[in-house]
Every structure is written in C-alpha cells, then in structure tokens.
N, CA and C atoms as a LAMMPS dump frame, in Angstrom:
ITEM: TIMESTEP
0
ITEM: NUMBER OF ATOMS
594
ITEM: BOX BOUNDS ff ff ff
-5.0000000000000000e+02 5.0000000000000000e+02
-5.0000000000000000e+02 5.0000000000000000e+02
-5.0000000000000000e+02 5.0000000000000000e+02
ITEM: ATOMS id mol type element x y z
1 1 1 N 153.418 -4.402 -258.47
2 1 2 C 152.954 -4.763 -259.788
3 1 3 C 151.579 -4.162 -260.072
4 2 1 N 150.573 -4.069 -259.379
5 2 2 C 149.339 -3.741 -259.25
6 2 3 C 149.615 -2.256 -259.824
7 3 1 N 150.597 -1.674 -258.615
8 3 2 C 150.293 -0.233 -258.701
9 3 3 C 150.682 0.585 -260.451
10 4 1 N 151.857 -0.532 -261.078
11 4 2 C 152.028 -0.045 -262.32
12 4 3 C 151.24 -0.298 -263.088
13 5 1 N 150.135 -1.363 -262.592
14 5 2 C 149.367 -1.735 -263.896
15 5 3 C 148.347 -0.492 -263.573
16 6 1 N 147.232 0.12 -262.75
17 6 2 C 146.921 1.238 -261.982
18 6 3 C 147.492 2.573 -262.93
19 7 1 N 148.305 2.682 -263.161
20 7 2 C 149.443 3.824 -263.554
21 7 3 C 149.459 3.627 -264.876
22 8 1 N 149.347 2.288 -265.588
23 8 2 C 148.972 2.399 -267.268
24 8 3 C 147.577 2.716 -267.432
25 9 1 N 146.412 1.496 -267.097
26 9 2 C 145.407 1.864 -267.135
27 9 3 C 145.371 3.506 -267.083
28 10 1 N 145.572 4.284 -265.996
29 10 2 C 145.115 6.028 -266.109
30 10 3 C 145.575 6.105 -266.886
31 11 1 N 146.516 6.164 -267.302
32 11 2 C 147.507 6.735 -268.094
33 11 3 C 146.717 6.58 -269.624
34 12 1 N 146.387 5.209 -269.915
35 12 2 C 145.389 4.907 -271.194
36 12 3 C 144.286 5.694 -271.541
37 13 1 N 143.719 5.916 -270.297
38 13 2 C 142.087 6.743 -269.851
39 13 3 C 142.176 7.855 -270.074
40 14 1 N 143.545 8.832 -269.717
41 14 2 C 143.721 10.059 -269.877
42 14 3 C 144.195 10.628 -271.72
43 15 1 N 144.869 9.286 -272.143
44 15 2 C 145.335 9.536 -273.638
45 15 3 C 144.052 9.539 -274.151
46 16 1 N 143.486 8.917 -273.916
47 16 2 C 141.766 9.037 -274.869
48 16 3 C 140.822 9.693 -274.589
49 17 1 N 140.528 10.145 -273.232
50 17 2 C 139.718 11.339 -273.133
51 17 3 C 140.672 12.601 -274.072
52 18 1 N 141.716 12.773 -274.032
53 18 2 C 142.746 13.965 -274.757
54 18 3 C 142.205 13.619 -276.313
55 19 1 N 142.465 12.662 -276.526
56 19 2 C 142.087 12.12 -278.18
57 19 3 C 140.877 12.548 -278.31
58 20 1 N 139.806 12.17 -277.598
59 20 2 C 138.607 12.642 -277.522
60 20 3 C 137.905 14.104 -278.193
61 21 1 N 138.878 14.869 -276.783
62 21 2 C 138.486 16.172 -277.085
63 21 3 C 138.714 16.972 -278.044
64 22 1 N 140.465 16.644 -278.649
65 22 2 C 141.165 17.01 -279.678
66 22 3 C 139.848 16.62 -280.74
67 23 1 N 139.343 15.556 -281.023
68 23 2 C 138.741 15.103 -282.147
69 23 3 C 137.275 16.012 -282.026
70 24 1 N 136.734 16.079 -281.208
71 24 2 C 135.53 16.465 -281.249
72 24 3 C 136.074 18.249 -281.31
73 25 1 N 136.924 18.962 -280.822
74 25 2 C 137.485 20.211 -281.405
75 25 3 C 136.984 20.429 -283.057
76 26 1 N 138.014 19.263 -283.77
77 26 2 C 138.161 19.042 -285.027
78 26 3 C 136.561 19.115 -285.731
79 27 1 N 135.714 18.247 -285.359
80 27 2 C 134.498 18.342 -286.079
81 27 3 C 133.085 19.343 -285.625
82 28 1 N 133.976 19.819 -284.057
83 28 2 C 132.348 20.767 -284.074
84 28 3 C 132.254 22.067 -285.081
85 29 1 N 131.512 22.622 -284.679
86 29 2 C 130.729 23.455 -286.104
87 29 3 C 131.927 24.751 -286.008
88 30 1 N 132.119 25.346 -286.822
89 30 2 C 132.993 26.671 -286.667
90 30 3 C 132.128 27.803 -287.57
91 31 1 N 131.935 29.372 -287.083
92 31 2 C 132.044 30.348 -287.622
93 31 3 C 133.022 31.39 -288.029
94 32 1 N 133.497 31.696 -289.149
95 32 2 C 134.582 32.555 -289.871
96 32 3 C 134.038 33.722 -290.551
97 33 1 N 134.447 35.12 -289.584
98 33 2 C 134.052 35.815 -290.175
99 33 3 C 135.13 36.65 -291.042
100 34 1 N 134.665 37.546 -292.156
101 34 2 C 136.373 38.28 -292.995
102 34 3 C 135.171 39.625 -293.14
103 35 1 N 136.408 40.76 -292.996
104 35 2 C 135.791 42.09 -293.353
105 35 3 C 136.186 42.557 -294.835
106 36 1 N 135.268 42.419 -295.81
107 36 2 C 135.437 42.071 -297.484
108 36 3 C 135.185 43.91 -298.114
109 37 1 N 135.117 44.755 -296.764
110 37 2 C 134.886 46.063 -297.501
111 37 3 C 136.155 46.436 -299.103
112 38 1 N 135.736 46.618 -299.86
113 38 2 C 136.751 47.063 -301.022
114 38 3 C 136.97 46.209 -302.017
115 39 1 N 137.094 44.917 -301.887
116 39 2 C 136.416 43.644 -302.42
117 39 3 C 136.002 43.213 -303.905
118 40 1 N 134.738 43.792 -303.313
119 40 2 C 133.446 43.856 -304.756
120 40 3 C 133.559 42.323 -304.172
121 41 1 N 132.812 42.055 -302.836
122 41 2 C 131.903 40.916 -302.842
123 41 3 C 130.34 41.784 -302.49
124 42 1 N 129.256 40.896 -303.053
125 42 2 C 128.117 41.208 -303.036
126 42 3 C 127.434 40.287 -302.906
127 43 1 N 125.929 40.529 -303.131
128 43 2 C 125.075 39.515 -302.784
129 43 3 C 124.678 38.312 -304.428
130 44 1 N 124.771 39.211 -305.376
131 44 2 C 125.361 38.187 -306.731
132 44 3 C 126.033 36.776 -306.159
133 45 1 N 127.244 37.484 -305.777
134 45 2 C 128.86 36.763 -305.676
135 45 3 C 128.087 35.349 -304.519
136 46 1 N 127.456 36.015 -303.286
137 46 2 C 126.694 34.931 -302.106
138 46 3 C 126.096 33.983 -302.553
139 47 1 N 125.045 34.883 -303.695
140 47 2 C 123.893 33.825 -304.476
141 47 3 C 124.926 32.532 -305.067
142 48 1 N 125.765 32.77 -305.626
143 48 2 C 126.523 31.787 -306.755
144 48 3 C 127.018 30.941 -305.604
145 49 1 N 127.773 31.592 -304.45
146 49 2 C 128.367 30.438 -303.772
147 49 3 C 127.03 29.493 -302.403
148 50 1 N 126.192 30.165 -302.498
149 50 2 C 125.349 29.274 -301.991
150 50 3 C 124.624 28.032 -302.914
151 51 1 N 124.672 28.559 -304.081
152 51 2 C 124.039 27.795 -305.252
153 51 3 C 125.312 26.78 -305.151
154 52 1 N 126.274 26.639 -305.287
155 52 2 C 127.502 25.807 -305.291
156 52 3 C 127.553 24.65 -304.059
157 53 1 N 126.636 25.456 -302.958
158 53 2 C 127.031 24.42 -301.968
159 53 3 C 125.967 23.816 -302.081
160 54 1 N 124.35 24.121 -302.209
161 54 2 C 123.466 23.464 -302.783
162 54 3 C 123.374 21.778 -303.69
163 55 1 N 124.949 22.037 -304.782
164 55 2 C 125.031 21.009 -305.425
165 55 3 C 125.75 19.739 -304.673
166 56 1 N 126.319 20.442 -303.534
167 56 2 C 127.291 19.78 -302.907
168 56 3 C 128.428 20.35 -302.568
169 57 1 N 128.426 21.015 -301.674
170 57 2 C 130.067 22.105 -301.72
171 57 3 C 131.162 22.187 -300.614
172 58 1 N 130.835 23.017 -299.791
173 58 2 C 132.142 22.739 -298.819
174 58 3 C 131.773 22.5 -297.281
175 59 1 N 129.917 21.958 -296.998
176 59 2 C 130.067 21.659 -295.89
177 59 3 C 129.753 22.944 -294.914
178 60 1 N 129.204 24.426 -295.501
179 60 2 C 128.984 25.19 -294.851
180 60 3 C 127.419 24.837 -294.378
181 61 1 N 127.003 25.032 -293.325
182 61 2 C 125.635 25.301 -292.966
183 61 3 C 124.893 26.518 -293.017
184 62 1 N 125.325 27.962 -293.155
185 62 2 C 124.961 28.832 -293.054
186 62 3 C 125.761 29.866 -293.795
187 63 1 N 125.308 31.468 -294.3
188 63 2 C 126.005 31.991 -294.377
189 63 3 C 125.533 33.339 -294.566
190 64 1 N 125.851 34.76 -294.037
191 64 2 C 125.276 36.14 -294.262
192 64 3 C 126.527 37.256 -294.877
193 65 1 N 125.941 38.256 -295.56
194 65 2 C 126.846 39.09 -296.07
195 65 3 C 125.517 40.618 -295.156
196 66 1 N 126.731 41.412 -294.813
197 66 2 C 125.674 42.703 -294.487
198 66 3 C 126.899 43.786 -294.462
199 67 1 N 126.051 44.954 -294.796
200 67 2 C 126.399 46.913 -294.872
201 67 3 C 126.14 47.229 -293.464
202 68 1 N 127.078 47.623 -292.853
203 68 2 C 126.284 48.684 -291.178
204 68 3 C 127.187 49.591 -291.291
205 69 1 N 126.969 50.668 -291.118
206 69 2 C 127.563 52.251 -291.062
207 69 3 C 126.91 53.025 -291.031
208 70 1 N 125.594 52.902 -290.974
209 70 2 C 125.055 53.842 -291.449
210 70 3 C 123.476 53.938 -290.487
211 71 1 N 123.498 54.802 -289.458
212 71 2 C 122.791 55.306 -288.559
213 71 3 C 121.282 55.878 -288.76
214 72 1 N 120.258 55.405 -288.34
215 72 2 C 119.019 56.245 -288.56
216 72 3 C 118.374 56.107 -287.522
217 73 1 N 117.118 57.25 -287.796
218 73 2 C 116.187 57.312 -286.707
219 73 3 C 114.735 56.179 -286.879
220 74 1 N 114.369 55.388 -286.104
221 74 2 C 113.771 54.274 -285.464
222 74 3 C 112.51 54.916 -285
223 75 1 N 111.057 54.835 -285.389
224 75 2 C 110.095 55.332 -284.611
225 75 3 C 109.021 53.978 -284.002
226 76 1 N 108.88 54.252 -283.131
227 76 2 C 107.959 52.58 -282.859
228 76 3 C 106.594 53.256 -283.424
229 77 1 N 106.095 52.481 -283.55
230 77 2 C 104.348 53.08 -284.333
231 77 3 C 103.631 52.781 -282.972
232 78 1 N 103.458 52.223 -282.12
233 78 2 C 102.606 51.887 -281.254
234 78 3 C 102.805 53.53 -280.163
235 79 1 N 104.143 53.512 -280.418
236 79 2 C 104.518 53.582 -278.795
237 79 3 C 105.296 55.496 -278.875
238 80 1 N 105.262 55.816 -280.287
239 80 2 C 105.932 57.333 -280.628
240 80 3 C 107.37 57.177 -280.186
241 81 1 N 107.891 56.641 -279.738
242 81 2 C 109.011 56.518 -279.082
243 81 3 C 110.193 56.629 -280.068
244 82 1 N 111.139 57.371 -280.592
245 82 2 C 112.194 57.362 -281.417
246 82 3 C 113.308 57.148 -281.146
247 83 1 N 114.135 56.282 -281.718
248 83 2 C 115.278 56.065 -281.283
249 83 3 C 116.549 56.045 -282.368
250 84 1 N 117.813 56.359 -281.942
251 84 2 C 118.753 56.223 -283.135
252 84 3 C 119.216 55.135 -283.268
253 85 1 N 119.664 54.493 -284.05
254 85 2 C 120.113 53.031 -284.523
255 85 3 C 121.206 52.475 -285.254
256 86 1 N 121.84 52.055 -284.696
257 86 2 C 123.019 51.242 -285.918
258 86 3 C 121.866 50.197 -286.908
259 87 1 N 121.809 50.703 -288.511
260 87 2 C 121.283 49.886 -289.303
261 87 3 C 122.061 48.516 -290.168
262 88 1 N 121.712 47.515 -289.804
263 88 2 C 122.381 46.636 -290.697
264 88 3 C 121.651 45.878 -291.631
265 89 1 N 121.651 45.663 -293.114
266 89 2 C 120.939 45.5 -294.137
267 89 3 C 121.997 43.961 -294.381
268 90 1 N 121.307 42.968 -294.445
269 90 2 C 121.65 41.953 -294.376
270 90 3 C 121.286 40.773 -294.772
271 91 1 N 122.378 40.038 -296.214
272 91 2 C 122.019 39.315 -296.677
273 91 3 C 122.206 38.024 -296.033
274 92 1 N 121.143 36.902 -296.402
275 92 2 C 121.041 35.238 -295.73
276 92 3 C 121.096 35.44 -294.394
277 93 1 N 121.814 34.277 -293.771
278 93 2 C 121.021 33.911 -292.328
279 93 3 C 121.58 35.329 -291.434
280 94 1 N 120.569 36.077 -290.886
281 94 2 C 120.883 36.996 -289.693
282 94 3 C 121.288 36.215 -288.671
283 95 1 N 120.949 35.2 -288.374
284 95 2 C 121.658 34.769 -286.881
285 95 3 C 123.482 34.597 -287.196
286 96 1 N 123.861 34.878 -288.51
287 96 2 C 125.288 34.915 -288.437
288 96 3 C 126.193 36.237 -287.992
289 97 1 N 124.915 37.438 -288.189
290 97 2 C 125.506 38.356 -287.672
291 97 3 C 126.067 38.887 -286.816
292 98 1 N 125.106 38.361 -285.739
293 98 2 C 125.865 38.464 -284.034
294 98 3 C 125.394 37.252 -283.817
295 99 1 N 126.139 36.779 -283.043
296 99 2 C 125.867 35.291 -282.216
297 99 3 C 125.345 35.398 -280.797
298 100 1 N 124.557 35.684 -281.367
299 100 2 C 123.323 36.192 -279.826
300 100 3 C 121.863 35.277 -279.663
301 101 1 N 121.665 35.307 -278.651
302 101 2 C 120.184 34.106 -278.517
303 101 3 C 119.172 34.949 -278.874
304 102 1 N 118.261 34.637 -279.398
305 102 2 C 116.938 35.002 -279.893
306 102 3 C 116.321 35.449 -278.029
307 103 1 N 115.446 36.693 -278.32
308 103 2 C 114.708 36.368 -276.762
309 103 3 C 113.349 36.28 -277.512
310 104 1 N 112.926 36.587 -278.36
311 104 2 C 111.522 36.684 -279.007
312 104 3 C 111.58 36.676 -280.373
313 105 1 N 110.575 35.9 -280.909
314 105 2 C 110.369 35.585 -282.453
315 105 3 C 111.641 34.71 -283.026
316 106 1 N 111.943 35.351 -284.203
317 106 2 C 112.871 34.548 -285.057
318 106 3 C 113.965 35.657 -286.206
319 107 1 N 114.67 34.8 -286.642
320 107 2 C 115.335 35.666 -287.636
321 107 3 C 115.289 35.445 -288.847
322 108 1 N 114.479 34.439 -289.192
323 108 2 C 114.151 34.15 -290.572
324 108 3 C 113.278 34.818 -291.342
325 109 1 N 114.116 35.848 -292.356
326 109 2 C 113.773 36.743 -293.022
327 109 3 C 114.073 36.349 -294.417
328 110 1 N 114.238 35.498 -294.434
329 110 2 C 114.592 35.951 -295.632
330 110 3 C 113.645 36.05 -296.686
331 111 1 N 113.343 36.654 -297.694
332 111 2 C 113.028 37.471 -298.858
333 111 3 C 111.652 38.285 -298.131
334 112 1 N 111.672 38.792 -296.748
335 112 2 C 110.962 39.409 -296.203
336 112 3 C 111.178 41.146 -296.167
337 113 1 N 110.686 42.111 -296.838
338 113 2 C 111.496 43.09 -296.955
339 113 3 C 110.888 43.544 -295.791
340 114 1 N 109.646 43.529 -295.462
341 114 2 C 108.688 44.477 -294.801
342 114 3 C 109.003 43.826 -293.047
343 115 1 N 109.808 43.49 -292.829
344 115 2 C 110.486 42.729 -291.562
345 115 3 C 111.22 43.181 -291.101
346 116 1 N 112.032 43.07 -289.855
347 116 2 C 113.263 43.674 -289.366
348 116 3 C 113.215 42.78 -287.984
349 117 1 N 114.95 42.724 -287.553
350 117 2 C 114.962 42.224 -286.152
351 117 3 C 115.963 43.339 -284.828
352 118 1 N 115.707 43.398 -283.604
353 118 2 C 115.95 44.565 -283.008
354 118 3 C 116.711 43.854 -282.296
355 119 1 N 117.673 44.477 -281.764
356 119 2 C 118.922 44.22 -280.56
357 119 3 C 117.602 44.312 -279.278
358 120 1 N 118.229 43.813 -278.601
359 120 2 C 117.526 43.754 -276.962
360 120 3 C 117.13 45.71 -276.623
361 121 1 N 117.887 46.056 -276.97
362 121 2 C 118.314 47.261 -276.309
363 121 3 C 117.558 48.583 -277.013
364 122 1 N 117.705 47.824 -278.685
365 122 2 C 116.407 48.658 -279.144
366 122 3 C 115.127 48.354 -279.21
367 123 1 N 114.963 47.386 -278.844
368 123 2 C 113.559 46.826 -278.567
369 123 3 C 112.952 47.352 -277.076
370 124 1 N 113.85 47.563 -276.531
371 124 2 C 113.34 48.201 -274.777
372 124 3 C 113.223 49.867 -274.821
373 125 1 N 113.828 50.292 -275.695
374 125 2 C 114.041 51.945 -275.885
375 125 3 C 112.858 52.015 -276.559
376 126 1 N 112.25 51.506 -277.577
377 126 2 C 111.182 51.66 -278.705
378 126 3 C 109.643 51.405 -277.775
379 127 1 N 109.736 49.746 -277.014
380 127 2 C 108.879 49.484 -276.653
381 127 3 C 108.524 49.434 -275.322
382 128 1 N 109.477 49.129 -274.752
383 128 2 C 109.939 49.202 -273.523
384 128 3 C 109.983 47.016 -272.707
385 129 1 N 110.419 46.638 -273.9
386 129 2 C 110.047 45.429 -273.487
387 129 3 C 110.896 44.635 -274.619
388 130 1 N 111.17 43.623 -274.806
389 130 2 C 112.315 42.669 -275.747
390 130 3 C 110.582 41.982 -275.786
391 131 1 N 109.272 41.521 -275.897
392 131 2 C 108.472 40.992 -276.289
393 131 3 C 107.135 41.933 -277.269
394 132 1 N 107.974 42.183 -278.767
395 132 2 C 107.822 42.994 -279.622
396 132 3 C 107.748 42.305 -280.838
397 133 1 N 107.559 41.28 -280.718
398 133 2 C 107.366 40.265 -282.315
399 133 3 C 105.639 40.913 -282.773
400 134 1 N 105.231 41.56 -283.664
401 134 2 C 104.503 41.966 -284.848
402 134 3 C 103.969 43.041 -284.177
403 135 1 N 104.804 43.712 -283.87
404 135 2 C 105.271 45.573 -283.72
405 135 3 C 105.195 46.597 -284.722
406 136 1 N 105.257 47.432 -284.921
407 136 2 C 105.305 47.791 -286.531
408 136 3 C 106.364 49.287 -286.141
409 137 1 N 107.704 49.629 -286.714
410 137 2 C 108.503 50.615 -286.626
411 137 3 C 108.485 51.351 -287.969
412 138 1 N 108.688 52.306 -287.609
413 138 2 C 109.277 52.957 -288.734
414 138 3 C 110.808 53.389 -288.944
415 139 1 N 111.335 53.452 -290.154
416 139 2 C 112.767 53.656 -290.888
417 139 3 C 112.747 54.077 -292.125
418 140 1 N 113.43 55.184 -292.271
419 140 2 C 113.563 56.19 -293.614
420 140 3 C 112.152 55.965 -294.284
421 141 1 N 111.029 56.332 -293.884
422 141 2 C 109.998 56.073 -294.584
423 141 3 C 109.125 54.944 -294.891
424 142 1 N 109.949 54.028 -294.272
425 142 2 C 109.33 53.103 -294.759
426 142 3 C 108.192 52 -293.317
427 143 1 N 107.378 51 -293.912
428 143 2 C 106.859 50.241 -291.869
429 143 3 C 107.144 49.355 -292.098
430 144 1 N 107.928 48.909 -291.087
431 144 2 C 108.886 47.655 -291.083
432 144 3 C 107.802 46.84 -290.178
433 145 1 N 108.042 45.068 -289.662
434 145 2 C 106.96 44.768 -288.747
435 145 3 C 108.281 44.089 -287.955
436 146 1 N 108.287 43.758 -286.426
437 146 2 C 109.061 43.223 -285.702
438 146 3 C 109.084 41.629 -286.372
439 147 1 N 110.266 40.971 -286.315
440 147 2 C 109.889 39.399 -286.218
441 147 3 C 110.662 39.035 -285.261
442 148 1 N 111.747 39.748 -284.652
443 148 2 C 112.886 39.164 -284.081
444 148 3 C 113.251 40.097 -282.905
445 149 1 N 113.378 39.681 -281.823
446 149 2 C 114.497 40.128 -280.819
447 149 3 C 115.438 39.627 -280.411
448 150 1 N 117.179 39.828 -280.867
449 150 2 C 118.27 39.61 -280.751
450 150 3 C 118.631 39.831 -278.967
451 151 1 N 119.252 38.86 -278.421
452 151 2 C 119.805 39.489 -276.995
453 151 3 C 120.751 39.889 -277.722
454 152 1 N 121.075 41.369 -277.62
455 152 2 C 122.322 41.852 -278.306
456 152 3 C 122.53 43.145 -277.86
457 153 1 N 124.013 43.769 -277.29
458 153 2 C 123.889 45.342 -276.388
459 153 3 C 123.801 46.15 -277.882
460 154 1 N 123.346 47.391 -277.183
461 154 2 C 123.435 48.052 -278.304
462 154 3 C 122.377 48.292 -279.229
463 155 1 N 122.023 49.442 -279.737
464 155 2 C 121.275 49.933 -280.522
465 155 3 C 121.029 49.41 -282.059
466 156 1 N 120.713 48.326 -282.364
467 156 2 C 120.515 47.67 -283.72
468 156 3 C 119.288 47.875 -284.234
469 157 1 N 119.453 47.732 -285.953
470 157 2 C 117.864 47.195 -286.8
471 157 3 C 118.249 46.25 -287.304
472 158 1 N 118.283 45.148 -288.023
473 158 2 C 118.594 44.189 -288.948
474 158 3 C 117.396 44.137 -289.893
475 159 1 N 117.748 44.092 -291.108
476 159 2 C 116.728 44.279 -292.267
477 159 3 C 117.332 43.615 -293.573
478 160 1 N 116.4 43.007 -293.997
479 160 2 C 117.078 42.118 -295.537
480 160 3 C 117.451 43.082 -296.826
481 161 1 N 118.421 42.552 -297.06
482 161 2 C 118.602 43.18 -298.624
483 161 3 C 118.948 42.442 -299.546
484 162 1 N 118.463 42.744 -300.867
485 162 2 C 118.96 41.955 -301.791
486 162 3 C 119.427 42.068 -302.726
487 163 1 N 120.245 43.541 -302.956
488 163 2 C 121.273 43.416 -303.655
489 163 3 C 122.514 44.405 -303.032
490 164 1 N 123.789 44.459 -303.706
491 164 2 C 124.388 45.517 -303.635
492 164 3 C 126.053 44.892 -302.567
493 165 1 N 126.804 45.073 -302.811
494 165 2 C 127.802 44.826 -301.859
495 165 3 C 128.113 44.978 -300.648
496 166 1 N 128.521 43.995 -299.694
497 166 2 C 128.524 44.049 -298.497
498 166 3 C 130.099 44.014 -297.682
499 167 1 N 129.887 44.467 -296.994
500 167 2 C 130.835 44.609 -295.996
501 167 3 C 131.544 43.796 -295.318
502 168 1 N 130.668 42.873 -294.52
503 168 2 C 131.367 42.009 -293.787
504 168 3 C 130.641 40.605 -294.137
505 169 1 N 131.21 39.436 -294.416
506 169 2 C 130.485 38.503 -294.349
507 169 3 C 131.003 36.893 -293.367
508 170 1 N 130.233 36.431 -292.726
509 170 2 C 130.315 35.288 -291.861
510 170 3 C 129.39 34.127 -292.168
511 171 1 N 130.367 32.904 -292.581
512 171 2 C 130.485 31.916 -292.698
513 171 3 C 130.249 30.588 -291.305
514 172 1 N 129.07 29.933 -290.912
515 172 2 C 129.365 28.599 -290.053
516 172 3 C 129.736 27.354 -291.227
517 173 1 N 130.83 27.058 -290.822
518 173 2 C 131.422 25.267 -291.152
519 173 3 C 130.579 24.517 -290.331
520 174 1 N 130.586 23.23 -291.326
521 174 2 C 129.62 21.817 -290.634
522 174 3 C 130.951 22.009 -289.479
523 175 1 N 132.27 21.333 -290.022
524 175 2 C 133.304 21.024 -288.986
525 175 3 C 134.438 22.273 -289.001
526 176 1 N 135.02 22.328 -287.919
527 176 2 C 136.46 23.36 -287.714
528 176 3 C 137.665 22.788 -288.684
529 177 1 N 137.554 21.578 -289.146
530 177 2 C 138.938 20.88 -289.802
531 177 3 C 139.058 21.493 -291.071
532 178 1 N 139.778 22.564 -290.951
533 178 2 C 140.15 22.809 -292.915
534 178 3 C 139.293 23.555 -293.109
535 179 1 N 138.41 24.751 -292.295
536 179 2 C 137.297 26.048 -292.452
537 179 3 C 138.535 26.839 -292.577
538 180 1 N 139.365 26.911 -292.258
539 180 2 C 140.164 28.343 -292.551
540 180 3 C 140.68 28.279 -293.804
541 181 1 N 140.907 27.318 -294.237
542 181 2 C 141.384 27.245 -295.549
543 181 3 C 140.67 27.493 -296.824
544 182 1 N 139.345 26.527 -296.351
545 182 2 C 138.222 26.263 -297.355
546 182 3 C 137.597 28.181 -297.701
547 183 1 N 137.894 29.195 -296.831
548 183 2 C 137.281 30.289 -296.475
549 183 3 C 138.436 31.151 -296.838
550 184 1 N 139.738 30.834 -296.837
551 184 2 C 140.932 31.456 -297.887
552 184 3 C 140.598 31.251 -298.937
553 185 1 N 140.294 29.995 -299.872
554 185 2 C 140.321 29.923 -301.119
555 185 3 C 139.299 30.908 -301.872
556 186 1 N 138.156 31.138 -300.656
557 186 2 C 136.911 31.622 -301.37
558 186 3 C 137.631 33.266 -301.435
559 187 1 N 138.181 33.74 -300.317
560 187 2 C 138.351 35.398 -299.603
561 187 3 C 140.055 35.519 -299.561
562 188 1 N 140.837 35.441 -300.669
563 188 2 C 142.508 35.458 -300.577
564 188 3 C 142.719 36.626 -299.75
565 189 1 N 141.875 37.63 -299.149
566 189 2 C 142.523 38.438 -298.483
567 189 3 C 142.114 38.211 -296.841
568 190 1 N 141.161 36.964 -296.61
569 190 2 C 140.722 36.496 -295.517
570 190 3 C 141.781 36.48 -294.123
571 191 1 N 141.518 36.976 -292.847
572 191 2 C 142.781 36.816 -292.249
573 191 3 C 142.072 35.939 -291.228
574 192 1 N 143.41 35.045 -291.059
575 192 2 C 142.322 33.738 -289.703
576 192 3 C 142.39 34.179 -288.224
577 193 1 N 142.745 35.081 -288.106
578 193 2 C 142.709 35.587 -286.765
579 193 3 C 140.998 36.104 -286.593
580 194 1 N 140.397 36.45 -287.427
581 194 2 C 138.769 36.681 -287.432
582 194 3 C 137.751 35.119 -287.459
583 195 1 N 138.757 34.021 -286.281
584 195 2 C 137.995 33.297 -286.202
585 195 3 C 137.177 33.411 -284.874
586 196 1 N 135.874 32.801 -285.135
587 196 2 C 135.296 33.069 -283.816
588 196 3 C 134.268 31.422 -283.57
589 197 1 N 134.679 31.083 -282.69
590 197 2 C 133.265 29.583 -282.479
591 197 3 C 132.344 29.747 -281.304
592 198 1 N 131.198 28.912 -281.721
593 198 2 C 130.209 29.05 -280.363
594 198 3 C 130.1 27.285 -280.88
C-alpha cells in the first residue's frame, strides 16, 4: 500500500514540475526575427508601430530594423589601423541585432549619429583590445566615437539610422504565447521558422 501511495505522490511531483516548465516556456521572453527585404518596411512604418505599443500594444519589449550589405573601410584614429567591415545601419534597440553580450560600454544609441558599436573582432583588429568605449574611427568620411563592444565573430560597425528601409527586422515578446502570430499579423510574409530565443 505504501509503495503505491510512493508511486502517486512521484507521479504528482513529476506532472507539475512538466506543467511547470511547459508554463514558464509559454511566458518567457521570445525574439522573432523576419527578413522584410522587398517589403517597403522602413523606419516610418517602426516609428508608427512603436508609437502603437507605447499606447498599449502587443507586449513587445524591444524592437530594431537594419540595412547590412554593404562593406567599408574602418580607420581607428588613435591607432592608423584600417580595417574592412560588414556595415550595419540600424534602427532602435541594437542589442536586437545579434544576441551577443556587451564586453564594453553599451548599445544605446539611439538618436546618436556620431556613435557606433564594434563586433569583438573589429574592435581587436582596429585597437587591438575589445576595451575601446570613446575611441574615435573613421567611416566614409565621417568620426564616429566607440560606445559599444559587441562579443560578436566577425568584422562589424553598427551605426544608427533614421530613415530609409530596412532589411531585416527583430522583434523581443514580453511572452513566447501567441509572438508568432502577433508578428504574422504585423509581417504576412513572416516565416516562423526565423524563430530564435535566449
């Protein structure tokens, strides 16, 4: 008798840790990204739907639209050092771009033009070091100042923009329950296989 009561009890313990996890699945945070090239989404189109969630909307916490294709040469000002670069011009939160840990500074740029944040990798080629927060580079003419080092492989710039259509854009949900959907209605050509969570 013991041993069946033994054998419900687990048995109870194991249905609710399962319930548990299933549930907490359901509400942790989710990121959805969709590749919107051809579109005609832009940073207009971002402004309106951030303004929407502002009033109260669907529960997103975050959200970035960005252009990368397009390659340039990187000069560190300190250090002469030049390097080539995948450029990405990027609207709202940069930390949606890659989901990478900060090793230095921050990514909060926004309405910062004269800013930029570097992959790990271009920050060690330029400077020789990922501890490059108020650095000063140069790009197509222009002096950018470090704020950010991304742990991220690969040759990056990240730089704000504020207008013009973008390429790819990624979305974090408060919860995973009903983000794929809520992120169809916005992107009908959205495919959910471009889900990704941390």
């Amino acid at each position: 008798m013991r041993k069946a009561i033994y054998q419900i009890l687990f048995l109870n313990v194991v249905f609710l840790l399962v319930t548990a996890v299933r549930l907490y699945w359901f509400v942790m945070p989710c990121r959805l990204e969709v590749d919107c090239r051809g579109y005609g989404v832009d940073t207009e189109w971002l402004k309106q739907w951030e303004e929407e969630e502002a009033e109260g909307g669907e529960g997103v916490l975050a959200m970035a639209g960005w252009q990368g294709g397009v390659r340039g040469e990187i000069a560190a000002a300190s250090t002469g050092r030049k390097e080539q670069a995948q450029i990405l011009r990027v609207y709202g939160s940069m930390e949606q771009v890659f989901w990478a840990d900060m090793l230095a500074g921050s990514c909060g740029l926004v309405g910062r033009e004269d800013a930029c944040v570097l992959s790990q990798d271009l920050a060690e080629a330029l400077f020789g070091s990922v501890e490059t927060v108020g650095e000063q580079i140069y790009w197509d003419g222009t002096l950018l100042e470090v704020a950010g080092v991304l742990a991220q492989e690969g040759e990056y710039l990240l730089t704000w923009m504020t207008e013009g259509e973008v390429e790819r854009v990624a979305v974090l949900f408060e919860r995973r329950f009903q983000a794929k959907e809520r992120m169809k209605e916005r992107f009908p050509f959205f495919c959910p296989d471009n889900l990704s969570m941390r």
